[in-house]
N, C-alpha and C positions, 0 to 999 in steps of 0.2 A: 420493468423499465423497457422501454421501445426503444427501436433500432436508432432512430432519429437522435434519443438521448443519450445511447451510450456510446455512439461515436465511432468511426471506422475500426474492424478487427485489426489488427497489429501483427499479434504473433499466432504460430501455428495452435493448433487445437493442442493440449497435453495429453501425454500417452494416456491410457488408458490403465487402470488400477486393477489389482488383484483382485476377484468377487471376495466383499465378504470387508475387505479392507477400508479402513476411514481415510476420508477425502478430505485433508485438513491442508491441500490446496490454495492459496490465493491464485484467483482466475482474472483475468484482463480488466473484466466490466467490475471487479471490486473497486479501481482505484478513478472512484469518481470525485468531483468537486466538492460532494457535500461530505462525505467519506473524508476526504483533507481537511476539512473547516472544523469536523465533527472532532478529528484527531489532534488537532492544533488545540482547538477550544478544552481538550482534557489534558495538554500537556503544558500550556500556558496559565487555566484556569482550576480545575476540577485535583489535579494532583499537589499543584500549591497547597489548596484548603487543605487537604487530607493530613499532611505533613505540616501545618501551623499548629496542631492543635497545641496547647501547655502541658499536656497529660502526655509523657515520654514513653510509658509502657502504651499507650497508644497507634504512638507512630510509630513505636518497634514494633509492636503487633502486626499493623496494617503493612509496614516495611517486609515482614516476616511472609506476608499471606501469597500463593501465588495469585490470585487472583489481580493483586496490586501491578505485578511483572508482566501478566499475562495481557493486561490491558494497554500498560507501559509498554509492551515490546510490540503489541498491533499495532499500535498507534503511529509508531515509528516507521513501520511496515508502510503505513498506509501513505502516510507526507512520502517517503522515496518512493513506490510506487508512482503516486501520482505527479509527483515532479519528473520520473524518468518518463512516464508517459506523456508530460505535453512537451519533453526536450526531442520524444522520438514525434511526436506530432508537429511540429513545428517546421522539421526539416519536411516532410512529408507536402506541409504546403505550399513552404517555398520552393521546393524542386517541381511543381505542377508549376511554377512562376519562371521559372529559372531552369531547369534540365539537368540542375546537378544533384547526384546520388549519393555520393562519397561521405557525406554531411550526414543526410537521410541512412543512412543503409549501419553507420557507424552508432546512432542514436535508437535505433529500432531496434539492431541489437543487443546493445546494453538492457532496455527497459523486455526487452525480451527473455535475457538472461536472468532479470530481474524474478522475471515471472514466474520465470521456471525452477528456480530455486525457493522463492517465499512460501513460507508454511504459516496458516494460521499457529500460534503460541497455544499447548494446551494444557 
């Protein structure tokens, strides 16, 4: 993805990790538009199907699996992500309009805080 597409940096860079240690991070340039569409469409669409089926030890199974959670709980990730990110981009542009911070400054660092707390589910 180019600079173009992923849209002004926000929040500081994340510290730096132990060598050796997994990076199960959510990073800024994750929560993109398609990222939200992609996450919507399996929470509206794709997890319904799974959970209609008539076969009950089925959906208990699939209910049981992490894989079902793990997908479920990114997804979730990903729609707040990307809505904290265009509520901190929006003040950002109207303040280049306007001169006011207070708006701006309060909504960066929510989505920042965001940031820096989400962990990919694994």
């Amino acid at each position: 993805m180019t600079g173009a597409q992923a849209g002004p940096k926000i929040c500081p860079p994340p510290a730096h990790l132990v060598e050796g240690q997994d990076d199960l991070r959510m990073k800024e340039e994750d929560f993109t538009a398609e990222r939200f569409a992609s996450s919507l469409s399996i929470l509206e669409t794709d997890i319904p199907k799974e959970l209609q089926d008539k076969d009950t030890k089925k959906v208990l199974a699939r209910l049981d699996s992490s894989e079902f959670w793990i997908g479920y709980s990114n997804s979730l990730k990903f729609i707040r992500g990307y809505m904290l990110k265009q509520a901190a981009l929006l003040p950002i542009t109207q303040a280049r309009l306007t001169k006011k911070t207070k708006q701006r400054d309060e909504a960066i660092k929510a989505f920042c805080n965001f940031v820096g707390s989400a962990d990919y589910s694994d």
